[in-house]
N, CA and C atoms of all chains as a GROMACS GRO file, in nm:
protein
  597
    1UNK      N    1  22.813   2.901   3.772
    1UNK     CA    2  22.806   3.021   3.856
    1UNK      C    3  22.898   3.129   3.802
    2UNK      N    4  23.039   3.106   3.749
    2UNK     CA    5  23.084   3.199   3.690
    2UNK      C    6  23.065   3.247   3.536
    3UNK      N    7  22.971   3.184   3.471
    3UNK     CA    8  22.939   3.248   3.403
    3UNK      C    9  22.762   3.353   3.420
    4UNK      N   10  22.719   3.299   3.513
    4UNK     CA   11  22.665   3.372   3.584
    4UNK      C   12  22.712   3.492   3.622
    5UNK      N   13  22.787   3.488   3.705
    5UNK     CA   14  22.850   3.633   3.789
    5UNK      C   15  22.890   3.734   3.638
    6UNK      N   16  22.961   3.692   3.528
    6UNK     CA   17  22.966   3.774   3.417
    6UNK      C   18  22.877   3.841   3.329
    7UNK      N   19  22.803   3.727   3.354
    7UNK     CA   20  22.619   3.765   3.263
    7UNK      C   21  22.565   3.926   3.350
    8UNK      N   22  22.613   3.915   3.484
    8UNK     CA   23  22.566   3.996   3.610
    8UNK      C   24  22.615   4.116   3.567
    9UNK      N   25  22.711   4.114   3.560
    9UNK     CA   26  22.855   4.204   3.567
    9UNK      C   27  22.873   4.278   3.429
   10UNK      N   28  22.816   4.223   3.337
   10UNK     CA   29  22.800   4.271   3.184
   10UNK      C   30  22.634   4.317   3.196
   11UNK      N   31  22.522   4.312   3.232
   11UNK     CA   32  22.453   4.415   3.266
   11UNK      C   33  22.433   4.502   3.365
   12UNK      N   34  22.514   4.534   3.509
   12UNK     CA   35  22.550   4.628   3.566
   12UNK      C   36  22.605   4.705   3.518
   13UNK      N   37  22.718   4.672   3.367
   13UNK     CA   38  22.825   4.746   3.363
   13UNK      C   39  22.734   4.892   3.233
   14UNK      N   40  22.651   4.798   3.156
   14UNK     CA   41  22.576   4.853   3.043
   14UNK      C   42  22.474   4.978   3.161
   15UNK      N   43  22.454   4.932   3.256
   15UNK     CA   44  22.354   5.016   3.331
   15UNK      C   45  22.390   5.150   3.390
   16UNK      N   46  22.543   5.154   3.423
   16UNK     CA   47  22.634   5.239   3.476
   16UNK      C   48  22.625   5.313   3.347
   17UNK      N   49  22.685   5.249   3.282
   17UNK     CA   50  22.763   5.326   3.105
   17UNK      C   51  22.604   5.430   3.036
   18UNK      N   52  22.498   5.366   3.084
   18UNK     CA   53  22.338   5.441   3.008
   18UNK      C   54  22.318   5.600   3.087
   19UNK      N   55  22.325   5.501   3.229
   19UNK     CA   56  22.319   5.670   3.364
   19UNK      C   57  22.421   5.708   3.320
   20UNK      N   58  22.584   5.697   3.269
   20UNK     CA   59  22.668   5.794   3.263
   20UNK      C   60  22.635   5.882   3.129
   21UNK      N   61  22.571   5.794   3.090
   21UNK     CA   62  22.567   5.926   2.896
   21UNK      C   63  22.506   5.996   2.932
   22UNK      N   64  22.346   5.944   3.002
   22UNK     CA   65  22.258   6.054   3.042
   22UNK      C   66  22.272   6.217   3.071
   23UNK      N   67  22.356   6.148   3.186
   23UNK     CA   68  22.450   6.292   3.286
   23UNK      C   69  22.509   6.361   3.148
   24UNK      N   70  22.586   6.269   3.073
   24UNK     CA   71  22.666   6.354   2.926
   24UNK      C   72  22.572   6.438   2.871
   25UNK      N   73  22.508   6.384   2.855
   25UNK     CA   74  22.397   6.460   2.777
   25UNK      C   75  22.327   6.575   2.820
   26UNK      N   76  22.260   6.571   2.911
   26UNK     CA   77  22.227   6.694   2.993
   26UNK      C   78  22.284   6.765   3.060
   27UNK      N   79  22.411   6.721   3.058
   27UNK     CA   80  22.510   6.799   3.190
   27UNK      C   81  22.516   6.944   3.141
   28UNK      N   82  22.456   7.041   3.244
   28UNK     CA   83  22.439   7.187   3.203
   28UNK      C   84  22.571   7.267   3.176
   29UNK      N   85  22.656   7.244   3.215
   29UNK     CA   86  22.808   7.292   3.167
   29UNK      C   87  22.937   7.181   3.109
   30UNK      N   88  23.066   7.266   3.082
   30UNK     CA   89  23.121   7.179   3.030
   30UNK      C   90  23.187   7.061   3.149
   31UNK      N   91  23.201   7.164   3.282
   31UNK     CA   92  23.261   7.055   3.335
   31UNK      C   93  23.176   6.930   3.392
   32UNK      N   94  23.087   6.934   3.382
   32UNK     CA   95  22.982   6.833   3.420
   32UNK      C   96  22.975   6.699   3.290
   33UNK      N   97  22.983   6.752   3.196
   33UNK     CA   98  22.983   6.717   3.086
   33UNK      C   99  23.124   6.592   3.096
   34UNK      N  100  23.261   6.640   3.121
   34UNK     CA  101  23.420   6.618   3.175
   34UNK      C  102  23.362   6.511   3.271
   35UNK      N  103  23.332   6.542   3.411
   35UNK     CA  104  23.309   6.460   3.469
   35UNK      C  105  23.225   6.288   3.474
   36UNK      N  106  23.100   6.324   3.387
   36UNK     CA  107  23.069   6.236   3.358
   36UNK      C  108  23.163   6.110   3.208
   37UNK      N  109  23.268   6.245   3.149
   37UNK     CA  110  23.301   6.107   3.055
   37UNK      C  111  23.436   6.059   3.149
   38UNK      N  112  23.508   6.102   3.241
   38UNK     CA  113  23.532   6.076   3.324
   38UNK      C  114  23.547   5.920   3.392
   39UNK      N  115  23.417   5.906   3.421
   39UNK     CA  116  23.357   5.790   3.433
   39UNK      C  117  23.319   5.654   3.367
   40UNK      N  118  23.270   5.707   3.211
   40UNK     CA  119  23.220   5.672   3.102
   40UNK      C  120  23.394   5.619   3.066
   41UNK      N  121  23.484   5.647   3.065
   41UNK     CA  122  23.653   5.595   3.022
   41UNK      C  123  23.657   5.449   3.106
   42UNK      N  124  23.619   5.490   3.278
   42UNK     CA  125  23.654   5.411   3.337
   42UNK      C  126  23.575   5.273   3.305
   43UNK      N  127  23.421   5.257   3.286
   43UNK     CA  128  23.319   5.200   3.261
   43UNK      C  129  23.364   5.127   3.151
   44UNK      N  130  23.412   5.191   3.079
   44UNK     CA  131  23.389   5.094   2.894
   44UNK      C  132  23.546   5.035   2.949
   45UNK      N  133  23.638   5.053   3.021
   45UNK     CA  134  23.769   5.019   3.056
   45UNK      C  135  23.693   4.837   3.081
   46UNK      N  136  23.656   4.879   3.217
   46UNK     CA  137  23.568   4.741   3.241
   46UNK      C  138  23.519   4.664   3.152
   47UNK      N  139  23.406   4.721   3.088
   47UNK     CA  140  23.351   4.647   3.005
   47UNK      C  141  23.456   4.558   2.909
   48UNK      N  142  23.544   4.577   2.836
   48UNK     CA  143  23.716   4.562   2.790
   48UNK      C  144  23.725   4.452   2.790
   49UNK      N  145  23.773   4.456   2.931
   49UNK     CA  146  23.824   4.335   3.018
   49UNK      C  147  23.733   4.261   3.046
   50UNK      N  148  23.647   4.276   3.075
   50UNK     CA  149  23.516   4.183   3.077
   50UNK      C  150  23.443   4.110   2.942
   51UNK      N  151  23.474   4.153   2.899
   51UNK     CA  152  23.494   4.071   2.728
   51UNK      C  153  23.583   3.994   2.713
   52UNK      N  154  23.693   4.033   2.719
   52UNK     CA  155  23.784   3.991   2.754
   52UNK      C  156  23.826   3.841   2.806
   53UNK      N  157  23.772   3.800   2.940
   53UNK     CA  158  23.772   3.736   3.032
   53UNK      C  159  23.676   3.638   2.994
   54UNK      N  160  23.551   3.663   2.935
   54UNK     CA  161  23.435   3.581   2.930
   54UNK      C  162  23.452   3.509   2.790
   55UNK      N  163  23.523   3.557   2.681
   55UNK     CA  164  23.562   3.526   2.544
   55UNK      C  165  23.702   3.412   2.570
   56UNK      N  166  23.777   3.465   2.704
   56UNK     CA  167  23.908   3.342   2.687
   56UNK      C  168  23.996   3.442   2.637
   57UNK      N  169  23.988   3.554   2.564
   57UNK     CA  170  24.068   3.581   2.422
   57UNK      C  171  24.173   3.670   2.535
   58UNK      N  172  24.296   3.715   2.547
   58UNK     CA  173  24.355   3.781   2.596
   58UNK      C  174  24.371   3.923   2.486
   59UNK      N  175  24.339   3.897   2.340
   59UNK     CA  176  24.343   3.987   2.286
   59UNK      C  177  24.288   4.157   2.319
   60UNK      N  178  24.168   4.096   2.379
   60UNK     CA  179  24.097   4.209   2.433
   60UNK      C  180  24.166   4.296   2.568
   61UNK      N  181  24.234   4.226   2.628
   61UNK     CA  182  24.313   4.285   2.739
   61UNK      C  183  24.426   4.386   2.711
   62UNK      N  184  24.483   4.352   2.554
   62UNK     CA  185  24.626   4.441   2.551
   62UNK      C  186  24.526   4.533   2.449
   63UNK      N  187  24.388   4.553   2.412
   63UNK     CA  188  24.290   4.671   2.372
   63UNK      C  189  24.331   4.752   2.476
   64UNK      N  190  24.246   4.714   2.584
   64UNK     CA  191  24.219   4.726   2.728
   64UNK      C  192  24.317   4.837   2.744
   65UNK      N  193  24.489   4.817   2.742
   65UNK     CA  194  24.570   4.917   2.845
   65UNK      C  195  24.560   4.990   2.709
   66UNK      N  196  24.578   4.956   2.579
   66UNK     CA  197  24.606   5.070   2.485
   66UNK      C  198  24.467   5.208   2.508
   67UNK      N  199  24.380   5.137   2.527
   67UNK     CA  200  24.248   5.221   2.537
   67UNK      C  201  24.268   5.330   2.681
   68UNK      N  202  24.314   5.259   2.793
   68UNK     CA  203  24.352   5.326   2.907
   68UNK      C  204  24.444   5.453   2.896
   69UNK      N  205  24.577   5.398   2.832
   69UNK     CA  206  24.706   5.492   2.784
   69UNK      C  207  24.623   5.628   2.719
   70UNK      N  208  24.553   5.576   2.616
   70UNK     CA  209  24.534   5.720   2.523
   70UNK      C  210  24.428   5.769   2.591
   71UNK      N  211  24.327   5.739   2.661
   71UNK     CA  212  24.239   5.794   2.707
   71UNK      C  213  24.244   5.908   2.781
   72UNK      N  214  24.384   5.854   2.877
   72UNK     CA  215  24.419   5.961   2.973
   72UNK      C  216  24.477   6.038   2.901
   73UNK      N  217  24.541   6.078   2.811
   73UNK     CA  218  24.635   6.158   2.738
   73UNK      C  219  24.541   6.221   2.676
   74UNK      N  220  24.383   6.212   2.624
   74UNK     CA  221  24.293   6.225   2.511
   74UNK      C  222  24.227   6.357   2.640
   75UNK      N  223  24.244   6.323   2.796
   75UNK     CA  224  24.173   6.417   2.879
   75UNK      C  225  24.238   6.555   2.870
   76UNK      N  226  24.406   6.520   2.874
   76UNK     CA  227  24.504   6.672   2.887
   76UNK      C  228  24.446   6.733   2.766
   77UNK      N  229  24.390   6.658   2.629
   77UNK     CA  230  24.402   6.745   2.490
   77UNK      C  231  24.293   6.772   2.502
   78UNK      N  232  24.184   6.748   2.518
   78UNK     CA  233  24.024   6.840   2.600
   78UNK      C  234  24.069   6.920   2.705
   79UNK      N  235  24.134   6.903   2.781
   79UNK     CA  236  24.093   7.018   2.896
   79UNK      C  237  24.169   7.126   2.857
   80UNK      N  238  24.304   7.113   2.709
   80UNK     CA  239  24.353   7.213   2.700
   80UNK      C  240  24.323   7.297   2.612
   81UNK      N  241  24.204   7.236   2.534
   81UNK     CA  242  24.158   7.260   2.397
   81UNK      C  243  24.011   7.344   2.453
   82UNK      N  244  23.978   7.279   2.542
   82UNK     CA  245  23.776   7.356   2.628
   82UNK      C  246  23.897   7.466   2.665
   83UNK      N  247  24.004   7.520   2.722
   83UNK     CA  248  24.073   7.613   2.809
   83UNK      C  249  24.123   7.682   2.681
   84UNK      N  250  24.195   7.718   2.594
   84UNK     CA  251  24.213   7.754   2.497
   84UNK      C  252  24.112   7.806   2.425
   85UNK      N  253  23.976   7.775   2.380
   85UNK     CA  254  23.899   7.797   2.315
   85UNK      C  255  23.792   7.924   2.385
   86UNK      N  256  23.781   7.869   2.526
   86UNK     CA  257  23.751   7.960   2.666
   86UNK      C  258  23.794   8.106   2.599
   87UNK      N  259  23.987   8.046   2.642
   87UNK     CA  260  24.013   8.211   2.656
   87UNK      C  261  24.025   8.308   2.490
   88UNK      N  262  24.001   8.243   2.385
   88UNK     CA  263  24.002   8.276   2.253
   88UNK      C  264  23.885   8.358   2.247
   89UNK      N  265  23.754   8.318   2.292
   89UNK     CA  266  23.627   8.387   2.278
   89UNK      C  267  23.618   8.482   2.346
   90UNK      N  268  23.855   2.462   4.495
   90UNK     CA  269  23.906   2.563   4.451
   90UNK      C  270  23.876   2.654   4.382
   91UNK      N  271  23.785   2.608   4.273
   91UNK     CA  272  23.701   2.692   4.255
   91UNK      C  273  23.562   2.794   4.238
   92UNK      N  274  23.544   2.726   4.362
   92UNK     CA  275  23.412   2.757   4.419
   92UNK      C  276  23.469   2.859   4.514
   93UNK      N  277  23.613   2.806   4.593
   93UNK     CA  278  23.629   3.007   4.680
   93UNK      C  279  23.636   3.106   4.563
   94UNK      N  280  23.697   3.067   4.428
   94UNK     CA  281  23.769   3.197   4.382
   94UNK      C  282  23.633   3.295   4.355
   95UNK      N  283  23.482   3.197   4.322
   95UNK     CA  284  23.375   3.202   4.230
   95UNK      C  285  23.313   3.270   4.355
   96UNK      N  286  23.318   3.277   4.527
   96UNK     CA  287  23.267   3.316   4.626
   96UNK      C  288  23.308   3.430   4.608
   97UNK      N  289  23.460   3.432   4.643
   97UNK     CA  290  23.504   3.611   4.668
   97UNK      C  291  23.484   3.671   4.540
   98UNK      N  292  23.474   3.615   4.402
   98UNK     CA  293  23.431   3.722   4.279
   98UNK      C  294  23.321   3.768   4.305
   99UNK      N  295  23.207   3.673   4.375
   99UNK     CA  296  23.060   3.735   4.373
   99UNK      C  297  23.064   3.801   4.467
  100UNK      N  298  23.150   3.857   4.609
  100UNK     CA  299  23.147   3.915   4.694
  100UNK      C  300  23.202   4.053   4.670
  101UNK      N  301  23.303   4.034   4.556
  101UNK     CA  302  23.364   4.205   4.492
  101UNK      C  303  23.294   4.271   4.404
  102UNK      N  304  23.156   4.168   4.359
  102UNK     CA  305  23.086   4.217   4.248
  102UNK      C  306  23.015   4.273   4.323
  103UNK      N  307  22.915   4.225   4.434
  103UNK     CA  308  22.841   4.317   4.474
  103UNK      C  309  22.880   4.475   4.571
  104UNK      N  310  23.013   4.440   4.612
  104UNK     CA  311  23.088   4.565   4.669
  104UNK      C  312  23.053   4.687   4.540
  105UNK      N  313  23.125   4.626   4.414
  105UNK     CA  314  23.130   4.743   4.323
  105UNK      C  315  23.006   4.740   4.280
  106UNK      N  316  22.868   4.687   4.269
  106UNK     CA  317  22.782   4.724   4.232
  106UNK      C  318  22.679   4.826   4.321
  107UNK      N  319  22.703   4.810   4.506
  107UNK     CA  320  22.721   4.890   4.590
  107UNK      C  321  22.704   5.053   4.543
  108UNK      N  322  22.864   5.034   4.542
  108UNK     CA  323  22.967   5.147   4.546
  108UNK      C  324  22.922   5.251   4.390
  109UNK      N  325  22.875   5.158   4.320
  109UNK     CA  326  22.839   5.169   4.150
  109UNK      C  327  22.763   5.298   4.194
  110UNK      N  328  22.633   5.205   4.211
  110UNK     CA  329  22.472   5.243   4.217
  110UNK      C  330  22.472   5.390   4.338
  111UNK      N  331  22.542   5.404   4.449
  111UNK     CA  332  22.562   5.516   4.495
  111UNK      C  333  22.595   5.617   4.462
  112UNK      N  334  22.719   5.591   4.345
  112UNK     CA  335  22.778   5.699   4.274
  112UNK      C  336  22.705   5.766   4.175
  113UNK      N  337  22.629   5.645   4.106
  113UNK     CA  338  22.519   5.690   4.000
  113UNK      C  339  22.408   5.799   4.073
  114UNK      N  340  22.366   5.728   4.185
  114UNK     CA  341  22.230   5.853   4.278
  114UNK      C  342  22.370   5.981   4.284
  115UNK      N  343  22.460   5.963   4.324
  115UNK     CA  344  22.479   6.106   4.385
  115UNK      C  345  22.518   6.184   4.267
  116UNK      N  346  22.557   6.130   4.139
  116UNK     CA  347  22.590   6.244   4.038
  116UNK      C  348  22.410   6.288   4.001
  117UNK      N  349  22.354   6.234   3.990
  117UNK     CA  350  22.236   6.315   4.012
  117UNK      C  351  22.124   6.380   4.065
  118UNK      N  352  22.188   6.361   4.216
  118UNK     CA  353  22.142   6.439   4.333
  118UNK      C  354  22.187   6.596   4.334
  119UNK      N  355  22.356   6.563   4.301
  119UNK     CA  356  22.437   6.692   4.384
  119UNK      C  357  22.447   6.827   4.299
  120UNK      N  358  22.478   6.906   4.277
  120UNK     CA  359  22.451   7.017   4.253
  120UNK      C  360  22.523   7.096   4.157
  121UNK      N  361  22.624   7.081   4.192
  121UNK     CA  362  22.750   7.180   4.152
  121UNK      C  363  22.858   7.074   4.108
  122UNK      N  364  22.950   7.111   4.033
  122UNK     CA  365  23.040   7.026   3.942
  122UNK      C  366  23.149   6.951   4.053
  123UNK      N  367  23.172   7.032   4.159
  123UNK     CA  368  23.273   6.934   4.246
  123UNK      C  369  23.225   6.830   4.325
  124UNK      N  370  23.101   6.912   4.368
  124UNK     CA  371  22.981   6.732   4.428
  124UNK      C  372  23.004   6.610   4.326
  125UNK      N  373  22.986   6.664   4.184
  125UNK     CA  374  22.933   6.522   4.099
  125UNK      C  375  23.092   6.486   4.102
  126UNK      N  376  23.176   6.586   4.089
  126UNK     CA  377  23.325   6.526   4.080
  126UNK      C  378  23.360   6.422   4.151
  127UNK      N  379  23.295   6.437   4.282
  127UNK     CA  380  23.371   6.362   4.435
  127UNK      C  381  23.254   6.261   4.404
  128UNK      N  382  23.126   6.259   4.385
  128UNK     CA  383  23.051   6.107   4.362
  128UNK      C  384  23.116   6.025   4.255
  129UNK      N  385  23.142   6.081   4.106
  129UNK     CA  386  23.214   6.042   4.010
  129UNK      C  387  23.296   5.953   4.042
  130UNK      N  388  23.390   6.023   4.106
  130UNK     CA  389  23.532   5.985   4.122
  130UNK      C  390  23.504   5.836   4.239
  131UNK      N  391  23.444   5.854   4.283
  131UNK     CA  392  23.476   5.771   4.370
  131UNK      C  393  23.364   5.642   4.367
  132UNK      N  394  23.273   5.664   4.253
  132UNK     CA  395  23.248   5.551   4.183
  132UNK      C  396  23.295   5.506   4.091
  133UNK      N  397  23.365   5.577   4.011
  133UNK     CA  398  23.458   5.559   3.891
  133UNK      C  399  23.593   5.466   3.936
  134UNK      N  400  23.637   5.471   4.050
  134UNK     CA  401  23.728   5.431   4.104
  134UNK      C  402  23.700   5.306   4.134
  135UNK      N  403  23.628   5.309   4.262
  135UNK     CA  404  23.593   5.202   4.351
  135UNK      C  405  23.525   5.084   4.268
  136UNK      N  406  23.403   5.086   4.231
  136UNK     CA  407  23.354   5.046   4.188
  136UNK      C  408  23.385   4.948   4.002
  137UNK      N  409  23.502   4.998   3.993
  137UNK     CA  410  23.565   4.972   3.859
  137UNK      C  411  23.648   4.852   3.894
  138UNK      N  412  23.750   4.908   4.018
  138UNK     CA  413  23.843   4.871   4.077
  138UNK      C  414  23.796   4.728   4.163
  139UNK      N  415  23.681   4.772   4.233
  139UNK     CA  416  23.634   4.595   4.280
  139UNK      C  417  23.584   4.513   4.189
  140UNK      N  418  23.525   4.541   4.080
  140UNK     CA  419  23.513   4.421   3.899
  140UNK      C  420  23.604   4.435   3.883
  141UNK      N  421  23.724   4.478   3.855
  141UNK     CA  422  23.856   4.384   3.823
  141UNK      C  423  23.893   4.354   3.891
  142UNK      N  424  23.914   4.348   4.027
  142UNK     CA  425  23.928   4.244   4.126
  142UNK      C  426  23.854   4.100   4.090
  143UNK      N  427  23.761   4.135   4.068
  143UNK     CA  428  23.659   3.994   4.061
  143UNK      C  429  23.675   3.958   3.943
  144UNK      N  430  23.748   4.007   3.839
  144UNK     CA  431  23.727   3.936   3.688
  144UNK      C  432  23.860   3.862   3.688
  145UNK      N  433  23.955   3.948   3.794
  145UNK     CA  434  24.101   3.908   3.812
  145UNK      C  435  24.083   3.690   3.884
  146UNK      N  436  23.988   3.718   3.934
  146UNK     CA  437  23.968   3.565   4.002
  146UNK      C  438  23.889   3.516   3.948
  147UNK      N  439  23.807   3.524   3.810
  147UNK     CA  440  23.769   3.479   3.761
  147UNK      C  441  23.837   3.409   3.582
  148UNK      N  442  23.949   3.484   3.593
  148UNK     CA  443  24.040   3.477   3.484
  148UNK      C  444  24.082   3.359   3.439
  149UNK      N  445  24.081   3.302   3.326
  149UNK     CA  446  24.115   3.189   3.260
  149UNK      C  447  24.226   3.100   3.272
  150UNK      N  448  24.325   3.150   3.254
  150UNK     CA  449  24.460   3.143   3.244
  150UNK      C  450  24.583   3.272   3.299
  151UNK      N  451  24.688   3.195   3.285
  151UNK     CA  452  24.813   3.262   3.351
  151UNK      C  453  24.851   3.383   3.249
  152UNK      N  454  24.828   3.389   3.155
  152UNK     CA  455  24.841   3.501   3.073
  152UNK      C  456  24.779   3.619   3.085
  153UNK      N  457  24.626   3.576   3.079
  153UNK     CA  458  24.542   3.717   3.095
  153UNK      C  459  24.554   3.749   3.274
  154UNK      N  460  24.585   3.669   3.345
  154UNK     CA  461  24.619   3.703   3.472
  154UNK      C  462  24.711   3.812   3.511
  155UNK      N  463  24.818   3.808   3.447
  155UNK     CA  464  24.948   3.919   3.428
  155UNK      C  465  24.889   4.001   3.386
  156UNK      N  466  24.858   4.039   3.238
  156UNK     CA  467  24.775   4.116   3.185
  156UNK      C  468  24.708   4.249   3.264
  157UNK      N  469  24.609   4.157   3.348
  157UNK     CA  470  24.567   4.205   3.426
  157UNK      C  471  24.586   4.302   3.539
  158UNK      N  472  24.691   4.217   3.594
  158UNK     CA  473  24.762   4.271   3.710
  158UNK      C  474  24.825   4.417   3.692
  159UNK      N  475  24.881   4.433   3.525
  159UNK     CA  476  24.964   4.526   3.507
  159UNK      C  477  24.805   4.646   3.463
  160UNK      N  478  24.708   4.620   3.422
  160UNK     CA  479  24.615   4.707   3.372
  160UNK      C  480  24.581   4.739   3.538
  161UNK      N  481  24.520   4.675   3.659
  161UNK     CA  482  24.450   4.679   3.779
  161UNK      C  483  24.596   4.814   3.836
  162UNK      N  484  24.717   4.791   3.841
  162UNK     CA  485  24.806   4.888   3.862
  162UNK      C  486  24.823   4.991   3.761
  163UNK      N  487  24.775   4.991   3.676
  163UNK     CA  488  24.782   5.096   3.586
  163UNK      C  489  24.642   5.201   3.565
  164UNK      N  490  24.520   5.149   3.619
  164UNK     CA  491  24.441   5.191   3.596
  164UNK      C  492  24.421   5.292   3.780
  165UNK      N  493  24.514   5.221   3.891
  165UNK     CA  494  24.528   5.302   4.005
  165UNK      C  495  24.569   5.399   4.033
  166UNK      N  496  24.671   5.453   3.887
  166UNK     CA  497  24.764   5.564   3.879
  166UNK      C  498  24.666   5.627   3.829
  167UNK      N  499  24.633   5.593   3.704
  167UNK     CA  500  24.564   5.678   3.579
  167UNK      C  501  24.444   5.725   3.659
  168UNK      N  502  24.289   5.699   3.743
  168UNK     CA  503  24.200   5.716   3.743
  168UNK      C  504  24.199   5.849   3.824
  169UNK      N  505  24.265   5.834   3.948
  169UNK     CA  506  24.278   5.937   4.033
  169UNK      C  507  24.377   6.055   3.979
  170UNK      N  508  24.464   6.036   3.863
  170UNK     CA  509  24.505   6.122   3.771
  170UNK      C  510  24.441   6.243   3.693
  171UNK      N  511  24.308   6.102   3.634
  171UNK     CA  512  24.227   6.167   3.577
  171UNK      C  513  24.115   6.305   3.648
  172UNK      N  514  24.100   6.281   3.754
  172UNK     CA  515  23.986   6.337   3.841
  172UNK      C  516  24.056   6.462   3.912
  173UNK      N  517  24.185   6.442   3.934
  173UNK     CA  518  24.257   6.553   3.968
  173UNK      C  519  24.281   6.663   3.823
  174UNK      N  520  24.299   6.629   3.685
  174UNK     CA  521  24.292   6.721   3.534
  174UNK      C  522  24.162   6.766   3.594
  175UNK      N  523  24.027   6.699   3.607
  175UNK     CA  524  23.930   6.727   3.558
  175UNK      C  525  23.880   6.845   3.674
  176UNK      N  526  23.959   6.827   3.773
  176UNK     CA  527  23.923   6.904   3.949
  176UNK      C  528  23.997   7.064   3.842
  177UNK      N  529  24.083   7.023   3.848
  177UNK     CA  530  24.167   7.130   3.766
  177UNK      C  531  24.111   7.267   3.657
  178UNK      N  532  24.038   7.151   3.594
  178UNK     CA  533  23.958   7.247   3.501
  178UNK      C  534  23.861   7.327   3.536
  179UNK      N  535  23.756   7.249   3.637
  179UNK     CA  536  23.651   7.322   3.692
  179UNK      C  537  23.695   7.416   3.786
  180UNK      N  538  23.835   7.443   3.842
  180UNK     CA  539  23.852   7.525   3.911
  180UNK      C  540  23.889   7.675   3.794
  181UNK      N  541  23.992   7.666   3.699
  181UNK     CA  542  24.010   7.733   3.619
  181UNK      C  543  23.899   7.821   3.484
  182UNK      N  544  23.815   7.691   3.502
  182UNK     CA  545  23.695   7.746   3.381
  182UNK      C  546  23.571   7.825   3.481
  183UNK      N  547  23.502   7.841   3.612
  183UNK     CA  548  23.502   7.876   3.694
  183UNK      C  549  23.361   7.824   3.684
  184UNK      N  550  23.347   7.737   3.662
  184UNK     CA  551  23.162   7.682   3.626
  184UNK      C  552  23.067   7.689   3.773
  185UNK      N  553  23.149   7.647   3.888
  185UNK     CA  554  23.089   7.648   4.024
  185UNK      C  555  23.046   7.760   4.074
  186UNK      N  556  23.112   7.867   3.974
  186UNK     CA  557  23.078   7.963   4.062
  186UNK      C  558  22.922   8.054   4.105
  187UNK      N  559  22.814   7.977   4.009
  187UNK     CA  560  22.699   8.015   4.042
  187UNK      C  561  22.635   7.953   4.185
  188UNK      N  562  22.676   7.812   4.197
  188UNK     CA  563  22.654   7.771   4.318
  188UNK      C  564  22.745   7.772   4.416
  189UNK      N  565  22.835   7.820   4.432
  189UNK     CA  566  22.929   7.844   4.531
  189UNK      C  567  22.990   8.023   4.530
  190UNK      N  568  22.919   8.124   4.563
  190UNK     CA  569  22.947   8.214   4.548
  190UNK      C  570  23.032   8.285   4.669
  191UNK      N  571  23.048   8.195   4.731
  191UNK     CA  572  23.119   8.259   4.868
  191UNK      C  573  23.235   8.229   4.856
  192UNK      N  574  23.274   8.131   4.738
  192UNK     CA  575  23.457   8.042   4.728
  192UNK      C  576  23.540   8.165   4.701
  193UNK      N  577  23.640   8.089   4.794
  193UNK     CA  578  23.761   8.210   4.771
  193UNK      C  579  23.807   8.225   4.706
  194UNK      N  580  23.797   8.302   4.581
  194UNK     CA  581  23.905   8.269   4.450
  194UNK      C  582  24.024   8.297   4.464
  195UNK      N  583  24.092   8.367   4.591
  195UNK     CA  584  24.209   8.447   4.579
  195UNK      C  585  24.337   8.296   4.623
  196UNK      N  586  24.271   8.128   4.668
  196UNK     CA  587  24.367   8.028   4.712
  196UNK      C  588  24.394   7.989   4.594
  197UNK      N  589  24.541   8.030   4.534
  197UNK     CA  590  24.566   7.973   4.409
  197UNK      C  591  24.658   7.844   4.442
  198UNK      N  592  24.609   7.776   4.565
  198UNK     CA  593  24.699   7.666   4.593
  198UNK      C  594  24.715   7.547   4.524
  199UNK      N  595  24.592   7.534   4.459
  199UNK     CA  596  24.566   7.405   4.372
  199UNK      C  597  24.641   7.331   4.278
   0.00000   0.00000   0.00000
């Protein structure tokens, strides 16, 4: 059963991550665009750890926070770089 | 023993798959960038946040357990972090403003 519930949980997670590019993709502005990767950080975060967990390997877990750390730091250097570029044009 | 832990994992899975699948309809229902923000966010959150709950009780060993614990608290700071930059931007880059033409621009409270 628990490898069941992971089998589950690793195609919910791929299903989330497809609808979130989508939105990426078509999103008619930039912040729509933001919002959806937004999401798409949090999603593949999961997915991570869910590899992670189902492999045994703990290796994948200390990916996991390094991927978290820069991610968020990777948002301030987009939103200051789309804002910068904004007011340049 | 481990048939509860294997109960309440399948009971947080379907919470966040819930919580998932709602968030997914409403970013492509809603309209304007702070709608999809507030569906986003609060599937991005929730829904993240109840699978690691459930992967947390499904976890192997005492190692990736810690692990864990410190990513599940770290990812509580960071997410709602994130959504507040991103609230930020769309207020400053002014993208809403075709569908929200009545907003007050003059509350620079934000």
């Amino acid at each position: 059963m628990s490898e069941w519930i992971l089998q589950a949980m690793l195609y919910t997670l791929t299903f989330f991550a497809v609808i979130t590019l989508v939105r990426l993709l078509i999103g008619p502005t930039a912040s729509d665009r933001l919002v959806a990767l937004n999401i798409l950080s949090a999603v593949s975060l999961a997915l991570l750890i869910l590899w992670g967990v189902s492999t045994k390997r703990t290796l994948y877990l200390d990916v996991a926070l390094v991927y978290d750390i820069f991610g968020f730091l990777g948002f301030l250097a987009i939103t200051r770089f789309l804002k910068k570029s904004k007011e340049g044009s | 023993m481990m048939i509860i832990r294997e109960v309440l994992a399948l009971i947080a899975f379907l919470i966040g798959t819930a919580f998932g699948l709602v968030g997914m309809v409403g970013l492509f229902r809603f309209k304007d960038p702070y709608s999809r923000l507030h569906a986003g966010s609060l599937c991005g959150t929730t829904a993240v946040f109840s699978y690691l709950l459930a992967l947390l009780l499904l976890s192997p060993s005492i190692a990736s357990t810690l692990r864990m614990i410190i990513l599940i608290v770290f990812f509580l700071i960071s997410a709602p972090t994130g959504s507040s930059i991103v609230a930020r931007f769309i207020w400053e880059s002014q993208d809403a403003e075709a569908h929200r033409s009545s907003m007050n621009r003059e509350d620079k409270s934000l």
